[in-house]
N, C-alpha and C positions, 0 to 999 in steps of 0.2 A: 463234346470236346472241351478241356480244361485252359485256361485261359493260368493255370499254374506255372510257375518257370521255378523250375532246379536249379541254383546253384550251388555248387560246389567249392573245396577249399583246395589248395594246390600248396605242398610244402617244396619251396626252392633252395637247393643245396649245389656246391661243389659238384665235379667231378673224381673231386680228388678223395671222395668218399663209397669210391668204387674202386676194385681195386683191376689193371691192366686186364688181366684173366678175361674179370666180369666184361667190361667195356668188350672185348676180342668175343664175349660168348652172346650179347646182344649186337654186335656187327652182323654176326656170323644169322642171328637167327635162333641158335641155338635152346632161349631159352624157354620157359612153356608161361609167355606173359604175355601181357598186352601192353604193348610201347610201340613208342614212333622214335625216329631220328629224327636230331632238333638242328638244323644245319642253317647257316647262314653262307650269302654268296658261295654256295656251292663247296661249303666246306663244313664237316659233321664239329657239332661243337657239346653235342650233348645226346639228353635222351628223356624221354617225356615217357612215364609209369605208372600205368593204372593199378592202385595197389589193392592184389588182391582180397577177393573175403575171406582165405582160408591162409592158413600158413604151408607153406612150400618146405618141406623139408630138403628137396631134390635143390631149393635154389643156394647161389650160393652166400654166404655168412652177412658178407656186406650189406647187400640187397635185403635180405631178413630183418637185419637192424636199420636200415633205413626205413623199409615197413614198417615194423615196429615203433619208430617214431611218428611216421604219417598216421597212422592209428591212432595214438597218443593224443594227436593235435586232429584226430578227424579229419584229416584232410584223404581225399577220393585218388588223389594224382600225386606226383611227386618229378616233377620237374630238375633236371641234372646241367649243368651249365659248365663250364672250366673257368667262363669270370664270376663264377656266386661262390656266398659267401661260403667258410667253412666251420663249422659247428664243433664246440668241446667233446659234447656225448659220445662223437662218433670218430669212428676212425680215420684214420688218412693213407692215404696210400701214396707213396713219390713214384710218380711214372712218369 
């Protein structure tokens, strides 16, 4: 047994860099990802996204490019908030 510990990096962004659709198609389930809902007192406030090893062409646009940056900075997760911040690079969506 390995007395090693993994850690990993976690890139924390907006919500607002998802756009309605996406949010309504990870409520739903829909997507082929591995994520959690990030909810406080009982209320969905986000989404926690393990980003994948391969590129998703099936996902949709935003998601892609926020990958794309988690890659960028190596980060393993990417963490989705409505109070974080919001980043130039990326899009924004008003929902």
């Amino acid at each position: 047994m390995s007395n090693d510990v993994l850690i990993t990096s976690m890139l924390e962004l907006s919500t607002a860099h998802i756009s309605s659709e996406t949010d309504k198609l990870l409520a739903s389930g829909q997507l082929d990802l591995v994520f959690y809902e990030k909810g406080a007192l009982d209320k969905q406030v986000g989404w926690w996204l393990l980003v994948p090893d391969e590129d998703h062409r099936s996902l949709p646009d935003d998601l892609n490019a926020i990958f794309a940056l988690a890659k960028e900075r190596n980060c393993a997760w990417v963490m989705l908030d409505r109070d974080y911040d919001i980043v130039e690079s990326l899009p924004v969506y008003d929902w």
